[in-house]
C-alpha positions in Angstrom: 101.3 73.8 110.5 104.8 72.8 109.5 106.4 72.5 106.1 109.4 70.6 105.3 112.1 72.0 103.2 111.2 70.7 99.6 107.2 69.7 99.9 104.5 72.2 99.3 101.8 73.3 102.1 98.3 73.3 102.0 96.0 76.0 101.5 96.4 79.4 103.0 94.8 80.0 106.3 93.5 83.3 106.8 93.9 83.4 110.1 97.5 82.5 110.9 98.9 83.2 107.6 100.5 81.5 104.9 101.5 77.9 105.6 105.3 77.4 105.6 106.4 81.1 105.4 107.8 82.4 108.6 106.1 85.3 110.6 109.5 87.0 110.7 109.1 90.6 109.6 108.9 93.6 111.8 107.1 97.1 111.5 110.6 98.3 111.0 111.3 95.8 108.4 107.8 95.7 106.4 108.2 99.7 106.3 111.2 99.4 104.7 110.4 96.6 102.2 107.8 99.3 101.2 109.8 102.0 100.9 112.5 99.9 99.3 110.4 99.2 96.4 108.2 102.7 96.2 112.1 104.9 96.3 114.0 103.7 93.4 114.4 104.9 89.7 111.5 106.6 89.6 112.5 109.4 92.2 116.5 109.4 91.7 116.5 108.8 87.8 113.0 108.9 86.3 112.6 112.2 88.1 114.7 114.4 85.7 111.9 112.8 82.7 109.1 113.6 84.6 110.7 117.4 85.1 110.8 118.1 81.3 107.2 117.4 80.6 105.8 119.3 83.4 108.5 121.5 84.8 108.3 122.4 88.5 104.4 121.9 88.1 105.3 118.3 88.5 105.4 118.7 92.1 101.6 118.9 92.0 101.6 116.0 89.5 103.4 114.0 92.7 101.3 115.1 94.8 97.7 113.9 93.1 99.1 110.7 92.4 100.0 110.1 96.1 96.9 110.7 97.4 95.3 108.0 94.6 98.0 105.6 95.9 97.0 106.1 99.4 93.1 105.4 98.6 94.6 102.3 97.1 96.9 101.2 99.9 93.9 101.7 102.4 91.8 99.6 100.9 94.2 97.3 100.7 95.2 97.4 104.2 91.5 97.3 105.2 91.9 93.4 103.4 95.1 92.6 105.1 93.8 93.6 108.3 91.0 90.9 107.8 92.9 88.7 106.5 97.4 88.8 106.7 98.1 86.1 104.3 100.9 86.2 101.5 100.1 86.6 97.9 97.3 89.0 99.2 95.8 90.6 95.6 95.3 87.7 94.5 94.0 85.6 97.4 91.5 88.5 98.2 90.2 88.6 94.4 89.6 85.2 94.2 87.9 84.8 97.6 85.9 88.2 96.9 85.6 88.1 92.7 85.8 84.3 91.7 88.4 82.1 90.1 89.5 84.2 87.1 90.1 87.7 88.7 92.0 85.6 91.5 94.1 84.2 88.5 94.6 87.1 86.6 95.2 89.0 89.5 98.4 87.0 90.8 100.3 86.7 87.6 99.4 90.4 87.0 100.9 91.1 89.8 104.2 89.0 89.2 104.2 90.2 84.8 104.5 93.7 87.0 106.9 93.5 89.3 108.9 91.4 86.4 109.3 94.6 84.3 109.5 96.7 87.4 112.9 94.7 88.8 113.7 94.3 85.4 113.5 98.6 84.8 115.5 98.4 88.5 118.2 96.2 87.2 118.6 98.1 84.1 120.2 101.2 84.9 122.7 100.0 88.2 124.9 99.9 85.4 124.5 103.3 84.5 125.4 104.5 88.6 128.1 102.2 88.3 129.4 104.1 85.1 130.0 107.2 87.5 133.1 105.8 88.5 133.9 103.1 86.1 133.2 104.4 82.8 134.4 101.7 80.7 132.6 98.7 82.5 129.5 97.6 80.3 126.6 98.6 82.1 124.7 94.7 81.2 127.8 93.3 83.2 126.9 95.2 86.1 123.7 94.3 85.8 124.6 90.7 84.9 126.6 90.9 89.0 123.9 92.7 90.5 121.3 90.2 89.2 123.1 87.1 90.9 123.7 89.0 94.5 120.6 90.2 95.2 119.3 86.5 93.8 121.7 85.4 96.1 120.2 87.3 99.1 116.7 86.4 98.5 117.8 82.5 99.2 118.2 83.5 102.5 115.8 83.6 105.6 113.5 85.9 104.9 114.4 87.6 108.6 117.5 88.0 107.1 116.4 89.7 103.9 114.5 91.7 106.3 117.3 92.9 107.5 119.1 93.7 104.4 116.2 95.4 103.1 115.7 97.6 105.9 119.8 98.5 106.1 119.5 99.6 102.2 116.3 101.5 102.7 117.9 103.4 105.6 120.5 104.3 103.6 117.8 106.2 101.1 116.0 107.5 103.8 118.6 109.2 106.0 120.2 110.4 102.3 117.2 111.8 101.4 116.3 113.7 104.8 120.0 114.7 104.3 119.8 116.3 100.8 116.4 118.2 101.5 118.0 119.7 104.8 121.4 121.1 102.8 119.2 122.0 100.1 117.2 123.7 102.2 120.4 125.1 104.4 121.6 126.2 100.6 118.4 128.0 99.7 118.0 130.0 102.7 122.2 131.2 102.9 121.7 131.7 99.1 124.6 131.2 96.8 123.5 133.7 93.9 120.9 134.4 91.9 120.9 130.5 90.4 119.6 129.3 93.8 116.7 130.0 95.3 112.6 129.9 95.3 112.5 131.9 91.7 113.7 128.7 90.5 109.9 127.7 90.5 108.6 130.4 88.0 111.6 132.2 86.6 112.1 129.7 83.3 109.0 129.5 81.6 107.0 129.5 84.5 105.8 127.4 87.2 103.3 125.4 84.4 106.0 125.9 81.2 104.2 123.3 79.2 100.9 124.4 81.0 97.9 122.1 82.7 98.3 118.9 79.9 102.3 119.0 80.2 101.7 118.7 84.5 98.8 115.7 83.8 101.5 114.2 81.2 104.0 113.6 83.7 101.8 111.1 85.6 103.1 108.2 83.4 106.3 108.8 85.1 104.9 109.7 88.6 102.7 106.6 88.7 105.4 104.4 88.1 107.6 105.7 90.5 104.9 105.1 93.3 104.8 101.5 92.3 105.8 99.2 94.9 104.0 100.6 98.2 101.4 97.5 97.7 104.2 95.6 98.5 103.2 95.9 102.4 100.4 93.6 101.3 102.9 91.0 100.4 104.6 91.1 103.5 101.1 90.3 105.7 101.9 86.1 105.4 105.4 86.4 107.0 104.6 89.7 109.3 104.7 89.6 112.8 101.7 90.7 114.7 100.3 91.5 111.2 97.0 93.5 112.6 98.7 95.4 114.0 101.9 96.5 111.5 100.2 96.7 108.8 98.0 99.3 109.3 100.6 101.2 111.0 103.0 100.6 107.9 100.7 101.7 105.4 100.0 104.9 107.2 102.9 106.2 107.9 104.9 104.8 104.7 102.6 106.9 102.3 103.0 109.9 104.1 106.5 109.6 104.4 107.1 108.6 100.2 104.9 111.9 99.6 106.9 113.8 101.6 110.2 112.4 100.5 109.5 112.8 96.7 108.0 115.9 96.8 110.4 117.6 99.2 113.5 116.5 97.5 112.4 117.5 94.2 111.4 121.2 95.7 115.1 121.1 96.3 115.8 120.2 93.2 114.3 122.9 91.3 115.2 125.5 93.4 119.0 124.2 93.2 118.7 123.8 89.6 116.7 125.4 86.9 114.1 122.4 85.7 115.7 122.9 82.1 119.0 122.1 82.6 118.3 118.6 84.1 119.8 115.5 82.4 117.6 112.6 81.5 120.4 110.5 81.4 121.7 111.0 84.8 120.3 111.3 88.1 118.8 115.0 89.0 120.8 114.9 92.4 124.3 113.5 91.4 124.0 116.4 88.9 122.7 118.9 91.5 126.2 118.5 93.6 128.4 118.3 91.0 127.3 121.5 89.5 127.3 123.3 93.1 130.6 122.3 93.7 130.0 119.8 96.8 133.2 117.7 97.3 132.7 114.2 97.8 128.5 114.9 97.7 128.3 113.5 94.5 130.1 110.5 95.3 127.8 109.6 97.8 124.6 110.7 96.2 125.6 108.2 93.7 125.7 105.5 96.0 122.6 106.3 97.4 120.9 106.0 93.8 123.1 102.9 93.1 121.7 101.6 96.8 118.3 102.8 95.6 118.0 101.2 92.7 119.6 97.3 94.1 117.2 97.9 97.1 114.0 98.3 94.6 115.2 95.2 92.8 115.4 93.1 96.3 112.0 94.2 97.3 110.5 92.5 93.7 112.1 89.7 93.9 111.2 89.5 97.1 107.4 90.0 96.0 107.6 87.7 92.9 108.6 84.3 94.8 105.9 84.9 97.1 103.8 85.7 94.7 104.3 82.5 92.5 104.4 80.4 95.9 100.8 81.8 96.7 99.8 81.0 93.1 101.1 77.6 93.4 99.2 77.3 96.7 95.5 77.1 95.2 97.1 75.4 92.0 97.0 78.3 90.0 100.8 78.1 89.1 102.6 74.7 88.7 103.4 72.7 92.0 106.8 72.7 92.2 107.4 76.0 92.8 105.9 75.3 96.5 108.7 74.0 97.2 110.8 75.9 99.9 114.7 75.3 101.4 115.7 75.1 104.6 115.2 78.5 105.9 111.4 78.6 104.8 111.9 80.4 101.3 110.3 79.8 98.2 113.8 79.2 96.2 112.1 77.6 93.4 109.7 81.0 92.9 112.6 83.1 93.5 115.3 81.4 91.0 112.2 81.1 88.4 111.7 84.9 88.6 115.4 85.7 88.9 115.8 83.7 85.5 113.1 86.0 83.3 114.5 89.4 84.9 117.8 88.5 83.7 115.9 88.9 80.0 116.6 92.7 81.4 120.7 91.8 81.6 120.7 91.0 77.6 118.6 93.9 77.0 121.1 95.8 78.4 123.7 94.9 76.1 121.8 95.1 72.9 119.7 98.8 73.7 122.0 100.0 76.2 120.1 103.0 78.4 117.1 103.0 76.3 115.8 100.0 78.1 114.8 101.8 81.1 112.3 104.2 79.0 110.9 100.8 77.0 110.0 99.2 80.2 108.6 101.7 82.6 104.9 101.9 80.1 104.7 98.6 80.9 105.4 98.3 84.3 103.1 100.9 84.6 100.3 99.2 82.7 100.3 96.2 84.8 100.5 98.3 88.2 97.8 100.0 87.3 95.5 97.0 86.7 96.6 95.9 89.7 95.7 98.8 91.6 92.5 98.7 89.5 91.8 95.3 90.7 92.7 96.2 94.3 89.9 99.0 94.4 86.8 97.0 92.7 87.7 93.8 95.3 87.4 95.5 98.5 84.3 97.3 97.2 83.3 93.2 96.8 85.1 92.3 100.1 82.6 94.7 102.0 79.6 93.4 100.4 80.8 89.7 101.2 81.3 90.4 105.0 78.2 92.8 105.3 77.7 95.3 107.6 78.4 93.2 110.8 81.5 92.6 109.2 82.7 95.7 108.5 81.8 97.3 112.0 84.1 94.4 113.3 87.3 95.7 111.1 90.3 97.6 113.2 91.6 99.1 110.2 88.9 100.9 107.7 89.1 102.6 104.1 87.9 106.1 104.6 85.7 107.6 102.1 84.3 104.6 101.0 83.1 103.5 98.3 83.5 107.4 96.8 86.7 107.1 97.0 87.2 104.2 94.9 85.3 105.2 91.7 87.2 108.8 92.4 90.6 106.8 92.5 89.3 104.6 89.6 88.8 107.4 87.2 91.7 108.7 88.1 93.2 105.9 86.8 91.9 105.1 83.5 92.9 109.2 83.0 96.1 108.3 82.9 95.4 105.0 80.5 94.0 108.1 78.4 97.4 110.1 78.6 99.5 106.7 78.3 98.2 106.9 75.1 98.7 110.6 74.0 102.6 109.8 74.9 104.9 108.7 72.0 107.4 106.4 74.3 104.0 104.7 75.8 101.2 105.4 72.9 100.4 101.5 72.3 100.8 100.0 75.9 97.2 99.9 76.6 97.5 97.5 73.5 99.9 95.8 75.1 97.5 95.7 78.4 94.6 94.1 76.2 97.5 91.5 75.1 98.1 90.4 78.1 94.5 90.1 79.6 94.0 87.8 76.6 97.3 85.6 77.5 96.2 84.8 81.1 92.3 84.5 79.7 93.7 81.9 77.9 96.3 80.6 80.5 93.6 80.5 82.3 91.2 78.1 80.4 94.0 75.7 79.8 94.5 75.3 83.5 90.9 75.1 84.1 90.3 72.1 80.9 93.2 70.5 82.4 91.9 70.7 85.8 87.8 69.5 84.9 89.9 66.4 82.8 92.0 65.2 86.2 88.7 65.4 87.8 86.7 63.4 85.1 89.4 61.0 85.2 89.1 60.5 88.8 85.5 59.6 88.7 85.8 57.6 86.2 88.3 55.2 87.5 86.6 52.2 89.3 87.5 51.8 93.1 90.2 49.8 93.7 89.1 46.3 96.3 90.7 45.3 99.0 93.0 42.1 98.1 93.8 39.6 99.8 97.5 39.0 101.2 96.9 35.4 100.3 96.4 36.2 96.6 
């Protein structure tokens, strides 16, 4: 089924995808996309946060929250598998749950990745400040903002491309840091560096069991932005057969980049002396006297932090394009350009993360810490949402059904009230947190704004149909008349 530049498709199909998106992503590519959103602020800057609550217990801290994610990306992939269309959350919760959770579950997932890109955009400027101290960091953000917009415009094989370049550049950085770390703690330069780093100040726990469990409200964000794999499954190529290999070996690979670079970081650097206003590892080679290693740390995190902001943009035009497909979302943002993207989605979610840019300039680096609650809130209903409609996907295909899939959830359905517990735990310590006591409040808010989002689309849909049987059948008139 074709599209033409400008006029929206028809419904998704689940077996061939999404019409008018392009099956143009790799493995190579949709791994990167992943990892492009899931390594941003949250390792290279919200990591030195994360460190003062829990200390080097917060390792652990990484570590349960991973395996929660992976629960979550499983039984997402297990729905992919089934069915690889774009816009997956909320396709799969409205063909699983009903109308509303479909609803809810599509601009949840767009209000997320908002605040997520606009948390992204938010602090380039303060990488950028490294060597240009007197540029306002809200103009950096303001140039940043129209690039990477830029970019998105693009064929998405293209942005592909891009994405996967800028991810590499994390990756290989990262592997690189962890194996001079390593090479560092091994020669030994002193007594500063080395293993004791772990317990020597305070402790392995300084802030004990609650400060570890504090920390996930920083952890979990960081780990948002693997789901975007299920994104990718309308434009993948061969998608039963790269998604399931994405999702396995990106998870393992984010848990063992975050938790193996910060093991370097704390036995580099006591926890304590980390700086929550700069990046953990720009500080890290500085202080060891690196030449040039900072430098190119910092454009790893400024890399890390444009690539992260690509990835939900990326998301958050397909994600109003998949909306607008079952008339969830106005019409016109079907609309795609010559190369098969949804511009109208992208430019429309370009224009409200650019509320970040102003932000910027008015609160300066306290904008970060403001919006990473409330990313947070939203990704966890996602996740939430993700969990309780597979457990309804099974029951829908039955057991013939499921024995039929290529790519299972393990564990189930344990695993998803474990992994749902787990979650509203940290809704519990979101609210024991002064910089994210009321954002469950904020949660309810916003439940209530779609609710009633939602029954204005609905009254206005029932009238259209009234109206339509009402009118009286137009007759056949004659040519003579």
């Amino acid at each position: 089924m074709s599209t033409r530049p400008g006029q929206g498709p028809s419904a998704p199909d689940a077996v061939t995808g999404t019409p008018g998106l392009r099956r143009n992503l790799q493995n190579r590519h949709i791994q990167m996309i992943a990892l492009g959103g899931a390594i941003g602020t949250g390792l290279f800057y919200g990591s030195a946060g994360s460190a003062q609550i829990a200390g080097p217990s917060v390792l652990l801290t990484y570590a349960l929250g991973g395996l929660a994610i992976l629960i979550v990306m499983r039984a997402l992939g297990e729905m992919s598998w089934h069915t690889p269309v774009s816009g997956a959350f909320s396709y799969y919760a409205t063909e699983n749950w009903g109308r509303f959770p479909g609803f809810f579950s599509g601009w949840n997932y767009w209000f997320n990745y908002i605040f997520v890109s606009m948390a992204e955009l938010s602090v380039v400027g303060i990488y950028v400040n490294y060597w240009l101290p007197d540029v306002h960091p809200g103009i950096t953000a303001a140039v940043f903002l129209v690039i990477i917009t830029a970019v998105n415009l693009i064929d998405v094989k293209a942005y592909g491309e891009f994405e996967f370049w800028f991810a590499i550049i994390k990756v290989i950085a990262i592997i690189a840091m962890i194996a001079l770390g390593l090479f560092l703690i091994v020669g030994g330069r002193g007594d500063a560096v080395g293993t004791s780093n772990l317990w020597a100040h305070g402790g392995f726990m300084p802030n004990g069991l609650w400060g570890m469990l504090s920390a996930l409200v920083v952890v979990m964000f960081a780990f948002g932005g693997v789901e975007l794999i299920g994104i990718t499954a309308g434009e993948a190529d061969n998608p039963r057969t790269t998604i399931p290999k994405a999702i396995n070996q990106v998870v393992y690979r984010i848990l063992i980049f975050y938790i193996g670079a910060l093991f370097v970081v704390f036995c580099l650097v006591p926890w304590n002396t980390l700086d929550e206003k700069h990046s953990p590892f720009v500080l890290i080679f500085d202080q060891l006297g690196i030449p040039a290693a900072a430098t190119i740390l910092n454009i790893v995190v400024l890399t890390a932090a444009v690539s992260a902001y690509n990835s939900g943009l990326y998301s958050n035009g397909r994600m109003l394009y998949s909306l607008a497909l079952r008339g969830d979302a106005p019409a016109f943002l079907t609309r795609l350009n010559q190369s098969g993207s949804p511009y109208v989605g992208v430019l429309v979610s370009s224009a409200v993360t650019g509320v970040a840019v102003v932000m910027v300039f008015v609160l300066g680096e306290k904008v970060f810490l403001l919006l990473v609650p409330i990313a947070l809130m939203a990704g966890i209903f996602n996740w939430t949402m993700i969990l309780i409609t597979q457990i309804l996907f099974r029951r829908r295909i039955g057991p013939e059904g499921v024995a039929r899939l290529g790519f299972r959830m393990p564990f189930f359905p344990i695993a998803n009230y474990v992994v749902l517990a787990f979650l509203a735990f940290v809704v519990f310590v979101m609210t024991t947190q002064p910089s994210s006591r009321f954002t469950p409040l904020y949660g309810l808010a916003w439940v209530g704004i779609v609710g009633l989002g939602y029954l204005v689309r609905s009254r206005a849909g029932r009238r259209r149909t009234e109206a339509a049987d009402a009118s009286p059948p137009r007759q056949a008139t004659s040519p003579h008349a």
